[in-house]
N, CA, C and O atoms as a Maestro MAE file, in Angstrom:
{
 s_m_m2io_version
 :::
 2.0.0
}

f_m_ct {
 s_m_title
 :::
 protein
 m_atom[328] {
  # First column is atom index #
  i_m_mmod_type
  r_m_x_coord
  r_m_y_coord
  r_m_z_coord
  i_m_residue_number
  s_m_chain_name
  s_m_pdb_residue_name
  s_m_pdb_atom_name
  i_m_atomic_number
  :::
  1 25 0.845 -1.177 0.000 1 A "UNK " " N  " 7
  2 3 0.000 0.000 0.000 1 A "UNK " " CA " 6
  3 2 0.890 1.239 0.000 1 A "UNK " " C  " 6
  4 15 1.655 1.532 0.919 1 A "UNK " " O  " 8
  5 25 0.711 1.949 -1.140 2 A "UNK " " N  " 7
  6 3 1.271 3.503 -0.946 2 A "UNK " " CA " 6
  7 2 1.102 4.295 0.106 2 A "UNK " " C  " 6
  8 15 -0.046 4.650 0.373 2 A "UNK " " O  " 8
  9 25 2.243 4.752 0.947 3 A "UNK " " N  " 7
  10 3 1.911 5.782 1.977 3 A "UNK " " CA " 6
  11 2 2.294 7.371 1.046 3 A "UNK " " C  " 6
  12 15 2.973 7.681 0.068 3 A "UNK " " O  " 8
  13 25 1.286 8.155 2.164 4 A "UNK " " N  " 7
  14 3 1.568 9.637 2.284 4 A "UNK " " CA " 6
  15 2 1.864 10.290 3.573 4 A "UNK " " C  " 6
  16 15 1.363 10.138 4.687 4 A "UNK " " O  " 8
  17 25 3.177 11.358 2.969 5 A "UNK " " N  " 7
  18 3 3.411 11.988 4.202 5 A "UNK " " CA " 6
  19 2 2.560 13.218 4.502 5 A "UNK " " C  " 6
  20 15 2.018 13.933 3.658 5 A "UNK " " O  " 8
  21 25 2.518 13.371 5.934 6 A "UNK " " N  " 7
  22 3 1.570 14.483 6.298 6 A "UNK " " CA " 6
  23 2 2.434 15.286 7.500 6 A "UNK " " C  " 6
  24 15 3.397 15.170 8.258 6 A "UNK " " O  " 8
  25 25 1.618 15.964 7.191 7 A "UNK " " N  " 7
  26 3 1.998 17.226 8.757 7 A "UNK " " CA " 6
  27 2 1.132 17.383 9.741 7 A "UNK " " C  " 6
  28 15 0.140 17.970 9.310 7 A "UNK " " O  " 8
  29 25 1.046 17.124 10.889 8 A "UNK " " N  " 7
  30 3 0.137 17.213 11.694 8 A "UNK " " CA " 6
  31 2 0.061 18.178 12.859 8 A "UNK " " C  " 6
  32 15 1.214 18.235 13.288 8 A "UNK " " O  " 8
  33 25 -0.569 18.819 13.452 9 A "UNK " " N  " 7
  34 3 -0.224 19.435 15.182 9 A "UNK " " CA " 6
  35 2 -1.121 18.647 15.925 9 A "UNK " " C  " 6
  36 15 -2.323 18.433 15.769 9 A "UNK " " O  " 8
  37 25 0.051 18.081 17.139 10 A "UNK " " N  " 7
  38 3 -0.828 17.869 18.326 10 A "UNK " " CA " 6
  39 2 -0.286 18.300 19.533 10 A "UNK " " C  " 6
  40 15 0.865 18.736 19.524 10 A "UNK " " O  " 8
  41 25 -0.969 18.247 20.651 11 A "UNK " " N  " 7
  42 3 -1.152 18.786 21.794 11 A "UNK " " CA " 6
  43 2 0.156 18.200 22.220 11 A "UNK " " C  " 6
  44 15 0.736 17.241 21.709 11 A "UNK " " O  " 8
  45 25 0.545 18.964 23.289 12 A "UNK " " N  " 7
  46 3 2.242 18.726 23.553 12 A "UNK " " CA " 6
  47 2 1.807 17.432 24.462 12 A "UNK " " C  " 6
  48 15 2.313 16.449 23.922 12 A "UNK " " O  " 8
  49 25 0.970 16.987 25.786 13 A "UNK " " N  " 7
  50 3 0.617 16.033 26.470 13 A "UNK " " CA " 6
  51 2 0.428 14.826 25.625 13 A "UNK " " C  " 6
  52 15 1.066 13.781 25.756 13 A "UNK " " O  " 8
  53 25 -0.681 15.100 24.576 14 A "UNK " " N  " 7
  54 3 -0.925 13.614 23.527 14 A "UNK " " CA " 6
  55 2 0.173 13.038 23.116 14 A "UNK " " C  " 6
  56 15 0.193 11.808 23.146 14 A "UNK " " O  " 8
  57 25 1.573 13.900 22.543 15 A "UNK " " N  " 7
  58 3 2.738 13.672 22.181 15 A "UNK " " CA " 6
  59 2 3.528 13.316 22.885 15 A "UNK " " C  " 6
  60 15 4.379 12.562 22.413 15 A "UNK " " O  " 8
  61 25 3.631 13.778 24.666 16 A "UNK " " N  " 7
  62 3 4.740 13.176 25.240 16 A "UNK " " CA " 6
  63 2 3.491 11.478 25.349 16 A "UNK " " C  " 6
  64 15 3.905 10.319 25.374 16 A "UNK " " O  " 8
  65 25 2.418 11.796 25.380 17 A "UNK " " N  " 7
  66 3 1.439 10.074 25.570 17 A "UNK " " CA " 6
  67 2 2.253 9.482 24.569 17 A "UNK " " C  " 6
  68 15 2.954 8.577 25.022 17 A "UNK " " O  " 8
  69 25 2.375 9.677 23.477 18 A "UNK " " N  " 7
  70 3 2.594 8.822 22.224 18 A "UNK " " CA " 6
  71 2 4.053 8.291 22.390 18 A "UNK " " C  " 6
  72 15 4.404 7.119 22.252 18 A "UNK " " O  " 8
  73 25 4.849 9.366 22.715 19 A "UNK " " N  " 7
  74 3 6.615 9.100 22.679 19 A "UNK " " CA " 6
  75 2 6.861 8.080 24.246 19 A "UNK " " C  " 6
  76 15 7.842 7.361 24.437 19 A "UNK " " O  " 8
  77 25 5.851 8.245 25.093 20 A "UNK " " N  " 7
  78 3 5.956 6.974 26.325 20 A "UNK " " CA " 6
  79 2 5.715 5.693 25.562 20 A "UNK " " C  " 6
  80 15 6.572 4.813 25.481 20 A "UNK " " O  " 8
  81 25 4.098 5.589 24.807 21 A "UNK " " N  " 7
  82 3 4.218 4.212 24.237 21 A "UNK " " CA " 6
  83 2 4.749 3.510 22.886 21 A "UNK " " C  " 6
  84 15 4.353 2.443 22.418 21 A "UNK " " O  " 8
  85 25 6.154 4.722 22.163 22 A "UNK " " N  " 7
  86 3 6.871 4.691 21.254 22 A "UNK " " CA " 6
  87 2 7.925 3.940 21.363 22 A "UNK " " C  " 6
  88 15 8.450 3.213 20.520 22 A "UNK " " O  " 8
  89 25 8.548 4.400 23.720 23 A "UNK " " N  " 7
  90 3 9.184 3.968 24.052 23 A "UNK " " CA " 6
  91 2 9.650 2.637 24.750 23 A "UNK " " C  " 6
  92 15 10.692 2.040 25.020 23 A "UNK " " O  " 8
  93 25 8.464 2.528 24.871 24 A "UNK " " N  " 7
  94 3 7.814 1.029 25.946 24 A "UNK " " CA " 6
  95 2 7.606 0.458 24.556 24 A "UNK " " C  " 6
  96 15 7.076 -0.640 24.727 24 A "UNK " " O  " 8
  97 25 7.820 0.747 22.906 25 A "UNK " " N  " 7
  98 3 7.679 -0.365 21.979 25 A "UNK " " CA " 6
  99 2 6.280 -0.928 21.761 25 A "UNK " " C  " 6
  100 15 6.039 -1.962 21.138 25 A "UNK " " O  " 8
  101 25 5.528 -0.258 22.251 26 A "UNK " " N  " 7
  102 3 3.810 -0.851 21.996 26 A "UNK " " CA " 6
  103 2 4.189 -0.308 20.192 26 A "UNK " " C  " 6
  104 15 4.094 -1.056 19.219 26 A "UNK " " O  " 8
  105 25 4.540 0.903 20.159 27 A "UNK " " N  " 7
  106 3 4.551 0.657 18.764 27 A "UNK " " CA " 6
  107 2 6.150 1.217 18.141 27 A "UNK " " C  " 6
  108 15 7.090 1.846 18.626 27 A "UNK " " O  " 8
  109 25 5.807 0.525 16.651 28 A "UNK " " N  " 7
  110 3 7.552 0.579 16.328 28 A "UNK " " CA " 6
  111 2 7.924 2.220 16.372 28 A "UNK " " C  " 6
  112 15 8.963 2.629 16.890 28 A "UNK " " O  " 8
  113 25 6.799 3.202 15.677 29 A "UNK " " N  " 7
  114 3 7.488 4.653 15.788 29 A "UNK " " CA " 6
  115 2 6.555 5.288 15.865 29 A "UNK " " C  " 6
  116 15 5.583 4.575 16.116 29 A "UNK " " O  " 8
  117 25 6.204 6.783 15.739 30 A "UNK " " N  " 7
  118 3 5.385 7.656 15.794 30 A "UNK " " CA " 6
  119 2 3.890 7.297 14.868 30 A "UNK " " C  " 6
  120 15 2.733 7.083 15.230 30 A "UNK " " O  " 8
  121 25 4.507 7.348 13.622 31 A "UNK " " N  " 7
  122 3 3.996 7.413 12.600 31 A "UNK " " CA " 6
  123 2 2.952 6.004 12.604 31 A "UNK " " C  " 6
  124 15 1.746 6.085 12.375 31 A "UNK " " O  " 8
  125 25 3.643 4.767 12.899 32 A "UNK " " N  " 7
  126 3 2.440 3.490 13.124 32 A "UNK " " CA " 6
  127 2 1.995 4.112 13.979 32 A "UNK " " C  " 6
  128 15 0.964 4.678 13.615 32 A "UNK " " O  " 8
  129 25 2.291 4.323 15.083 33 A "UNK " " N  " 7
  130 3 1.189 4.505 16.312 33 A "UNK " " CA " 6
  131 2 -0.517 5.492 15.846 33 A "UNK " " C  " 6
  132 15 -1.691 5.180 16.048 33 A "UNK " " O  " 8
  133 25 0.034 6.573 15.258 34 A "UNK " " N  " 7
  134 3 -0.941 7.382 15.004 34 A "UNK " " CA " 6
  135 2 -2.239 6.416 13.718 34 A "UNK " " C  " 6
  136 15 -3.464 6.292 13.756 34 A "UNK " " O  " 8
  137 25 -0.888 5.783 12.449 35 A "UNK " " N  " 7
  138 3 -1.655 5.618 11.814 35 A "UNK " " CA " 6
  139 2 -2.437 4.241 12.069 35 A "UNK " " C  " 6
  140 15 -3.353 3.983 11.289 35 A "UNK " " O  " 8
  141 25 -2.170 3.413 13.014 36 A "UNK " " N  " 7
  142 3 -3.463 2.840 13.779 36 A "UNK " " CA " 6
  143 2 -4.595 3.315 14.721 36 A "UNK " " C  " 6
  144 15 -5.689 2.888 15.091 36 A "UNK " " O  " 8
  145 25 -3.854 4.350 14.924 37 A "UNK " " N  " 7
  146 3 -4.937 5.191 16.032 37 A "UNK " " CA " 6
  147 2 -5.998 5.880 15.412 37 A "UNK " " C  " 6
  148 15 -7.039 6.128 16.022 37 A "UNK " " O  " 8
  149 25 -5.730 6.328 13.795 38 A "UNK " " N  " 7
  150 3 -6.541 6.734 13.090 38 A "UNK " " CA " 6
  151 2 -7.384 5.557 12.620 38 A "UNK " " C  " 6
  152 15 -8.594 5.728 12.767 38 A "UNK " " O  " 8
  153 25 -7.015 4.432 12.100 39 A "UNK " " N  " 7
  154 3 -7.805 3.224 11.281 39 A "UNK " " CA " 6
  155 2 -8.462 2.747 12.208 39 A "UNK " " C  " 6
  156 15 -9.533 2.356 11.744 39 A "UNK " " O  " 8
  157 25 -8.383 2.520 13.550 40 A "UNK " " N  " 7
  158 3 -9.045 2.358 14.852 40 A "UNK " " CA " 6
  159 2 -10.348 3.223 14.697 40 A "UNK " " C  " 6
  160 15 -11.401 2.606 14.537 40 A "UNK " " O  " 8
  161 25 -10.381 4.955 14.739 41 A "UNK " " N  " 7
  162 3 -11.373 5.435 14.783 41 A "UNK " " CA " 6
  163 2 -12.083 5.477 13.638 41 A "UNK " " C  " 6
  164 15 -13.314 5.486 13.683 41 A "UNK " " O  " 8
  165 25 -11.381 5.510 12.422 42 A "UNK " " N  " 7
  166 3 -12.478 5.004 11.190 42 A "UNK " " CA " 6
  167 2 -13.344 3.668 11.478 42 A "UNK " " C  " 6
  168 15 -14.542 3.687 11.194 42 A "UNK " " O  " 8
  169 25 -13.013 3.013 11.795 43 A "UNK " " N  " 7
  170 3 -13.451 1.774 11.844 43 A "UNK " " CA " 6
  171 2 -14.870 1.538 12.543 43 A "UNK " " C  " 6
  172 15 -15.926 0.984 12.240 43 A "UNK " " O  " 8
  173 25 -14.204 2.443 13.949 44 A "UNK " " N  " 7
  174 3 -15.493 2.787 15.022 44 A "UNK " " CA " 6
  175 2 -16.028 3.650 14.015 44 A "UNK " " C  " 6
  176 15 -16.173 3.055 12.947 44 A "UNK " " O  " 8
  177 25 -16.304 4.614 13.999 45 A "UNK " " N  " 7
  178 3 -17.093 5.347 13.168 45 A "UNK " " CA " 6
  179 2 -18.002 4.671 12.144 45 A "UNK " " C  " 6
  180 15 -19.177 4.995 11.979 45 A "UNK " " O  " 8
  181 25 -17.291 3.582 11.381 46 A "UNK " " N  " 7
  182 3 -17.973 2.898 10.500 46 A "UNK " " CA " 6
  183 2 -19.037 1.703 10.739 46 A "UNK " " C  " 6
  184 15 -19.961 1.230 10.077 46 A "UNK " " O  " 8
  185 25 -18.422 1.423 12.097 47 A "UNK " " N  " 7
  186 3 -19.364 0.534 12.940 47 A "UNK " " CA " 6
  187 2 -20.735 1.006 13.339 47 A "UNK " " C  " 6
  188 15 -21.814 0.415 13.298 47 A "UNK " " O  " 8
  189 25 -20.270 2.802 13.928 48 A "UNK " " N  " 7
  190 3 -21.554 3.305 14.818 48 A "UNK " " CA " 6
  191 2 -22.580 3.636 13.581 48 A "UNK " " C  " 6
  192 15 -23.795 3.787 13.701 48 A "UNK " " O  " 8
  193 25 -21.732 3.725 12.221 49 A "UNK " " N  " 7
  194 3 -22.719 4.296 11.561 49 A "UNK " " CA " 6
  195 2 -23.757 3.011 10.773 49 A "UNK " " C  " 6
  196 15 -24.875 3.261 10.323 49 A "UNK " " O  " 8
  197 25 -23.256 1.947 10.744 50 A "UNK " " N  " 7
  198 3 -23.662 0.626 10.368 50 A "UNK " " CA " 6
  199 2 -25.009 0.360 11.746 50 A "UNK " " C  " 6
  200 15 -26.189 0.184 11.443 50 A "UNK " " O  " 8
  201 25 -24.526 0.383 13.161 51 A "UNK " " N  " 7
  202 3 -25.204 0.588 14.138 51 A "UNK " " CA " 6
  203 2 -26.362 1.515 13.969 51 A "UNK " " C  " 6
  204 15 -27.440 0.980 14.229 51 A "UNK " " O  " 8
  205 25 -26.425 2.847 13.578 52 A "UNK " " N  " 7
  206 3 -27.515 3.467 13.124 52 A "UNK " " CA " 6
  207 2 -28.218 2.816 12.647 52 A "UNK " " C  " 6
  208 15 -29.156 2.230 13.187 52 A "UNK " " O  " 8
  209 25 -27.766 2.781 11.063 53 A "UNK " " N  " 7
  210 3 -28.897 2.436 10.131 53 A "UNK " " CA " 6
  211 2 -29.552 1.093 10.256 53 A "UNK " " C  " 6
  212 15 -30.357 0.730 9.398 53 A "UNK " " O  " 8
  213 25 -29.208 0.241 11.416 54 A "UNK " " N  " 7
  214 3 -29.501 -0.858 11.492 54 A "UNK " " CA " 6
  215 2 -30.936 -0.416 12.640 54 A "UNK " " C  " 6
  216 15 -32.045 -0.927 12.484 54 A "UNK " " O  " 8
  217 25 -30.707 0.343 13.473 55 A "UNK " " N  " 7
  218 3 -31.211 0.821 14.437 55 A "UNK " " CA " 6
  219 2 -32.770 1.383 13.741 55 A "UNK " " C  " 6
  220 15 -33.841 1.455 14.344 55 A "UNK " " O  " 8
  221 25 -32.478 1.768 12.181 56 A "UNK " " N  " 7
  222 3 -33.662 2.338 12.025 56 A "UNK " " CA " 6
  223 2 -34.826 1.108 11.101 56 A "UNK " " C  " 6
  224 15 -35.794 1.294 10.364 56 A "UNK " " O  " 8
  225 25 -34.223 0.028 11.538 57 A "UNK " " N  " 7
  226 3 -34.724 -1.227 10.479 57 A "UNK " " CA " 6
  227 2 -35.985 -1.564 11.707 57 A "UNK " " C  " 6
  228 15 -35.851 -1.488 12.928 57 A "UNK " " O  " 8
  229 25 -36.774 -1.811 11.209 58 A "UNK " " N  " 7
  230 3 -38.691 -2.408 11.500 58 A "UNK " " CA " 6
  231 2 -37.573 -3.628 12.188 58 A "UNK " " C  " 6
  232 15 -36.518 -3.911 11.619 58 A "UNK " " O  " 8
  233 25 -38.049 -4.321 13.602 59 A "UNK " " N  " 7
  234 3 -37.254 -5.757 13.452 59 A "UNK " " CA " 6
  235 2 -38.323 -6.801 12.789 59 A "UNK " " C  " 6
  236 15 -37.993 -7.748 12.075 59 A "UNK " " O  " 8
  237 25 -40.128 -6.341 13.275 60 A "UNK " " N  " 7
  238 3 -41.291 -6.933 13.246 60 A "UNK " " CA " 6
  239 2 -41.081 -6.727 11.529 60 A "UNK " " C  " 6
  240 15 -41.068 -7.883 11.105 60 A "UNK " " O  " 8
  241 25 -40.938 -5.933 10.540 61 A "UNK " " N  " 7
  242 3 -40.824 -6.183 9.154 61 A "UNK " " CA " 6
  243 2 -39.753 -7.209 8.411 61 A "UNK " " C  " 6
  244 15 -39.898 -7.931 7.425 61 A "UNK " " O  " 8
  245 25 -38.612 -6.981 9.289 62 A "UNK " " N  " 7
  246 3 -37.606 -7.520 8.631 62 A "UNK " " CA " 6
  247 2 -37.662 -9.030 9.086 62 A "UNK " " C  " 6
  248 15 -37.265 -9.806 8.217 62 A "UNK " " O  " 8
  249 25 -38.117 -9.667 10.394 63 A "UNK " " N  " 7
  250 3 -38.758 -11.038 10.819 63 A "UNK " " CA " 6
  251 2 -39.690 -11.418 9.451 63 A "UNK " " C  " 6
  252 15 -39.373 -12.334 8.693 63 A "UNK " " O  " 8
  253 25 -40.670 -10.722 9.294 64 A "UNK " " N  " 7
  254 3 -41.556 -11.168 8.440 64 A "UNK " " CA " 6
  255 2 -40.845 -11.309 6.979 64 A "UNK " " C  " 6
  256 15 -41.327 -12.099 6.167 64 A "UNK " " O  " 8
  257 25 -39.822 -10.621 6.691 65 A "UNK " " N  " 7
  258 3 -39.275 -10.516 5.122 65 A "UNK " " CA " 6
  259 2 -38.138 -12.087 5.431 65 A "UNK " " C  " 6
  260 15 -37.799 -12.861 4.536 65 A "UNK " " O  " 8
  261 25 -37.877 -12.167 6.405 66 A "UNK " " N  " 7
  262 3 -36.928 -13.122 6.597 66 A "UNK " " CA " 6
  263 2 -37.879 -14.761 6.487 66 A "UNK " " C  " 6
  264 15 -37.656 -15.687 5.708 66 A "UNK " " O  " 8
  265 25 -38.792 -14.680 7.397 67 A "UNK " " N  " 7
  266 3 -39.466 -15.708 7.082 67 A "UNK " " CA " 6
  267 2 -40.037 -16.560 5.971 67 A "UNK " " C  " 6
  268 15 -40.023 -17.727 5.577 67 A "UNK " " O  " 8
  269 25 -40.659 -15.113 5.599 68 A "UNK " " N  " 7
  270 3 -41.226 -15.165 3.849 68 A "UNK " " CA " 6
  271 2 -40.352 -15.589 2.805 68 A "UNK " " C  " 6
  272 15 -40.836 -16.150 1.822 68 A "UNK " " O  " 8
  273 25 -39.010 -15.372 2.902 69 A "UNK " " N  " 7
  274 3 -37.926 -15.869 1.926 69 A "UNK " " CA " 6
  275 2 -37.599 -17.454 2.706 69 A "UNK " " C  " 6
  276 15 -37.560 -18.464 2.003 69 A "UNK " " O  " 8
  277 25 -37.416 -17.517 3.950 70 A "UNK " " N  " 7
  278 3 -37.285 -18.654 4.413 70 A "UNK " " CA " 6
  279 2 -38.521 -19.646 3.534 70 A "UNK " " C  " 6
  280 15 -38.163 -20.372 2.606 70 A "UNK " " O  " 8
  281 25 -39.623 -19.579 3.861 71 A "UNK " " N  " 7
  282 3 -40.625 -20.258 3.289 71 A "UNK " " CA " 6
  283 2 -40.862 -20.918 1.691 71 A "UNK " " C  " 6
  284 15 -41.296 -21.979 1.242 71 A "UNK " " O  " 8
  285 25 -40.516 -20.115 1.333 72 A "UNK " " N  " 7
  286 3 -40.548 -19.757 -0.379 72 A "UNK " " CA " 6
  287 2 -39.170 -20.701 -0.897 72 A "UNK " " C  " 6
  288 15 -39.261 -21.222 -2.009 72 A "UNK " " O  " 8
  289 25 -38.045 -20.892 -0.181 73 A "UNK " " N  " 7
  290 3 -36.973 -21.546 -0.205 73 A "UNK " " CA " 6
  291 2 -37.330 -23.093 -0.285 73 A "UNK " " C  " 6
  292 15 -37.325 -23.934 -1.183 73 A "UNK " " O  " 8
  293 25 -37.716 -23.076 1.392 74 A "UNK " " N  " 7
  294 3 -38.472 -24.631 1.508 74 A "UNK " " CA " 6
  295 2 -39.272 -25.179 0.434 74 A "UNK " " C  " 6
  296 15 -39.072 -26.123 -0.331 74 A "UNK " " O  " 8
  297 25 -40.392 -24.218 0.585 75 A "UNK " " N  " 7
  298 3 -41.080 -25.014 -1.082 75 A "UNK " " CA " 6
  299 2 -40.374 -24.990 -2.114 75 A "UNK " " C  " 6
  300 15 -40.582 -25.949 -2.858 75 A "UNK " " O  " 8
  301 25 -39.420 -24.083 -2.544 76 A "UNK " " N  " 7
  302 3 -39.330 -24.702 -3.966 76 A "UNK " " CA " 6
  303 2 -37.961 -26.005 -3.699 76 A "UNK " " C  " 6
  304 15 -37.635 -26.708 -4.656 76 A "UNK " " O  " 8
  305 25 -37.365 -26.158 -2.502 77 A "UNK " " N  " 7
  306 3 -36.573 -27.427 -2.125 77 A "UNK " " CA " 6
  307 2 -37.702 -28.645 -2.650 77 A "UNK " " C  " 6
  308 15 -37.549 -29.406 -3.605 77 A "UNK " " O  " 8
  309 25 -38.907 -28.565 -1.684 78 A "UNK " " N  " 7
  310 3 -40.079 -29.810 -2.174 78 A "UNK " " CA " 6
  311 2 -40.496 -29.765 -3.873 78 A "UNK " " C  " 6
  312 15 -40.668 -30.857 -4.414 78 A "UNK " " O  " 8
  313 25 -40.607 -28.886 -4.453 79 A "UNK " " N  " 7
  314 3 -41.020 -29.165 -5.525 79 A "UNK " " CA " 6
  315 2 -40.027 -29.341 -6.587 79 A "UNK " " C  " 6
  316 15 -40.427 -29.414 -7.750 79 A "UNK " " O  " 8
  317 25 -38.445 -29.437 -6.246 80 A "UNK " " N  " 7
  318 3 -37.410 -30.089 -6.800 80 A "UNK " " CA " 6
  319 2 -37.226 -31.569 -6.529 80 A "UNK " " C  " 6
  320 15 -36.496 -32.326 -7.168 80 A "UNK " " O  " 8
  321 25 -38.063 -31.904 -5.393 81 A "UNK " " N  " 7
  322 3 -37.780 -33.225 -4.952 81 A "UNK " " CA " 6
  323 2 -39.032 -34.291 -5.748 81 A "UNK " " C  " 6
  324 15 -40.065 -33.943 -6.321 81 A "UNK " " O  " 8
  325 25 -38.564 -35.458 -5.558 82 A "UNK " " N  " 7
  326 3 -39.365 -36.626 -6.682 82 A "UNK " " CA " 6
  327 2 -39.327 -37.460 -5.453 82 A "UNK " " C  " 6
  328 15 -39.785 -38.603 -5.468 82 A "UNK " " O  " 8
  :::
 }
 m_bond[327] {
  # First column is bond index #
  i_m_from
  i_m_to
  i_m_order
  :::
  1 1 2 1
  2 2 3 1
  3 3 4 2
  4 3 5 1
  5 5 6 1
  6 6 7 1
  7 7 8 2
  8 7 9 1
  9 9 10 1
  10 10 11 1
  11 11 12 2
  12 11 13 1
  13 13 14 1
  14 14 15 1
  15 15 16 2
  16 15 17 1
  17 17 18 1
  18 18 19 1
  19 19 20 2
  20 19 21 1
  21 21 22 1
  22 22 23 1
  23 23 24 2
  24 23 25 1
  25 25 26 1
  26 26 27 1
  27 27 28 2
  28 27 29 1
  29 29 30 1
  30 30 31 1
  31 31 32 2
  32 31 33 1
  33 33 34 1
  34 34 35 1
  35 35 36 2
  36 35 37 1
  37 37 38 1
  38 38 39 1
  39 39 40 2
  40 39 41 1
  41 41 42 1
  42 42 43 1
  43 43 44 2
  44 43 45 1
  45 45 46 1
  46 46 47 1
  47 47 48 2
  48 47 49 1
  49 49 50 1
  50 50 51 1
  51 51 52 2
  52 51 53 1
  53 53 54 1
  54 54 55 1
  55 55 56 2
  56 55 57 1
  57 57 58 1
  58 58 59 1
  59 59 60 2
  60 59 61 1
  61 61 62 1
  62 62 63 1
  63 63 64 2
  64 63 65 1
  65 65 66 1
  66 66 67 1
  67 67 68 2
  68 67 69 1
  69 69 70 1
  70 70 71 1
  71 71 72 2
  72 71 73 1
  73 73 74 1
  74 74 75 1
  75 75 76 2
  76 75 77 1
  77 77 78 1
  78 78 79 1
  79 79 80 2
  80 79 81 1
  81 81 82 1
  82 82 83 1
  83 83 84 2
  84 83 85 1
  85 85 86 1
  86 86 87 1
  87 87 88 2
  88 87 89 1
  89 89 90 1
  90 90 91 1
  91 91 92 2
  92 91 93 1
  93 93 94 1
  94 94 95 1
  95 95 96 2
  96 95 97 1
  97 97 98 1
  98 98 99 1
  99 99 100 2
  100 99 101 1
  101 101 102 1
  102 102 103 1
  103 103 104 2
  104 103 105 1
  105 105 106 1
  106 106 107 1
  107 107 108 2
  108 107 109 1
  109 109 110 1
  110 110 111 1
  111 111 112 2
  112 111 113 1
  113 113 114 1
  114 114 115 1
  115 115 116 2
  116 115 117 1
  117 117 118 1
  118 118 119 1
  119 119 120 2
  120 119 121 1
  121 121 122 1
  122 122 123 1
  123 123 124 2
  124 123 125 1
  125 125 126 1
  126 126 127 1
  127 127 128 2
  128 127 129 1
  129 129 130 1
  130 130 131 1
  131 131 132 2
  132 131 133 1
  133 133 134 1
  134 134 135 1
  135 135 136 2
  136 135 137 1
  137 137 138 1
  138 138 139 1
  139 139 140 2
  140 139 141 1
  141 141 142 1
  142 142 143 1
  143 143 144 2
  144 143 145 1
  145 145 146 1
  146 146 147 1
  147 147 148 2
  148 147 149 1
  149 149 150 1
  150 150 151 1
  151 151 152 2
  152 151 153 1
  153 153 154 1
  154 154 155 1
  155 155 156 2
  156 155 157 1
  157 157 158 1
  158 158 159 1
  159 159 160 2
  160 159 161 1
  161 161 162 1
  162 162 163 1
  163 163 164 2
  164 163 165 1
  165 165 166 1
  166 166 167 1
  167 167 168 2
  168 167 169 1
  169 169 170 1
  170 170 171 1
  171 171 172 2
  172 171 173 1
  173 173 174 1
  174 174 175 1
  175 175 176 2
  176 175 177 1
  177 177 178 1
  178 178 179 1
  179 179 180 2
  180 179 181 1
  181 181 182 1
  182 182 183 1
  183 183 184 2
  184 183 185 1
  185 185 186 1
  186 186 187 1
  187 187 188 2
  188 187 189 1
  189 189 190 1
  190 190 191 1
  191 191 192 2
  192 191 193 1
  193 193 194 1
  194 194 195 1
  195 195 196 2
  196 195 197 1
  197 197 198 1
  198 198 199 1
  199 199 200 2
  200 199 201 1
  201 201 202 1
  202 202 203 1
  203 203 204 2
  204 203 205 1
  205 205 206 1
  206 206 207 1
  207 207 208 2
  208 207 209 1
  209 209 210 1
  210 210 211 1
  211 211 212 2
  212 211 213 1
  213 213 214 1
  214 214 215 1
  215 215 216 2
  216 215 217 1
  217 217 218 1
  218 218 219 1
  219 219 220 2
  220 219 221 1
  221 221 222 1
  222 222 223 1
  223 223 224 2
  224 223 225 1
  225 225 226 1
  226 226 227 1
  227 227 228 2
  228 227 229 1
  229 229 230 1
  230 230 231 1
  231 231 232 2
  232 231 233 1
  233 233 234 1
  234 234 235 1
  235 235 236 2
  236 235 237 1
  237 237 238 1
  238 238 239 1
  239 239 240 2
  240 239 241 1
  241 241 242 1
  242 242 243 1
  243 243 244 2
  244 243 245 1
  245 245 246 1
  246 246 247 1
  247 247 248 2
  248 247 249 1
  249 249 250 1
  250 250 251 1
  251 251 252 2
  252 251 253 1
  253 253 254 1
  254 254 255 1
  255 255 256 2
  256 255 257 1
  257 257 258 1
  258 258 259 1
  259 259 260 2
  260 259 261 1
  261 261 262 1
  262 262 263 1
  263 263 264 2
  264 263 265 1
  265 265 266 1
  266 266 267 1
  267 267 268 2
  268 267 269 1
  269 269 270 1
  270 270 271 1
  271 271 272 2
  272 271 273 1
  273 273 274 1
  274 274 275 1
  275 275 276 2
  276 275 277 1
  277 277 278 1
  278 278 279 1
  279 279 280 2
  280 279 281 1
  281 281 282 1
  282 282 283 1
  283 283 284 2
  284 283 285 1
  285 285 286 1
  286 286 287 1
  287 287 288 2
  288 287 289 1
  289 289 290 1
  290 290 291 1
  291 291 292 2
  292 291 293 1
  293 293 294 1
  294 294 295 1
  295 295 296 2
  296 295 297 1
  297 297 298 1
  298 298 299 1
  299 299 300 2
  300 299 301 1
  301 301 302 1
  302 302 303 1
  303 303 304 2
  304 303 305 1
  305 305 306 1
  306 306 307 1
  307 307 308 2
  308 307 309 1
  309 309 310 1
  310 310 311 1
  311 311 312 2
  312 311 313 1
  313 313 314 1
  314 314 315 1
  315 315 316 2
  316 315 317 1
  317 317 318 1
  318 318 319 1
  319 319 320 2
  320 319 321 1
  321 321 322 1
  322 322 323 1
  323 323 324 2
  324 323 325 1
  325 325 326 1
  326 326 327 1
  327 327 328 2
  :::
 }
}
C-alpha cells in the first residue's frame, strides 16, 4: 500500500502520551502509532454508523421478510424433490 506523508499538530501532552508508548515499543514509531490510532477510529465510526442504520430497520418487518424468503426456499426445495 502507498503511503503519504503528512503534517500534523498535536497537543504537547498527547505527544509526550505517544513518545511513552513509542518507548515502551507498543509501537515501532510515531507514525504506526498514530496511523493505527486513526484506522481504529475510522473503523469505530464505521461501525456506529452501520449501528444506526440498522437501528432504524422495522425488526417486526424484517422477521416477516426473513421468514417469507425462508418459506418460499423450503417449497421450492419440495417441488425439486421426486
Amino acid at each position: 500500500m502507498a503511503a503519504s506523508k503528512i503534517a500534523i499538530t498535536i497537543d504537547q501532552n498527547l505527544l509526550y502520551r505517544l513518545d511513552s508508548l513509542v518507548k515502551a515499543k507498543r509501537f515501532t514509531n510515531r507514525s504506526r502509532a498514530i496511523q493505527e490510532a486513526v484506522a481504529e477510529k475510522l473503523a469505530r465510526i464505521e461501525r456506529s454508523r452501520l449501528a444506526q442504520e440498522c437501528a432504524k430497520l422495522d425488526p417486526k418487518f424484517e422477521q416477516e421478510m426473513a421468514e417469507e424468503g425462508f418459506t418460499e426456499e423450503m417449497d421450492e426445495g419440495r417441488s425439486g424433490c421426486s
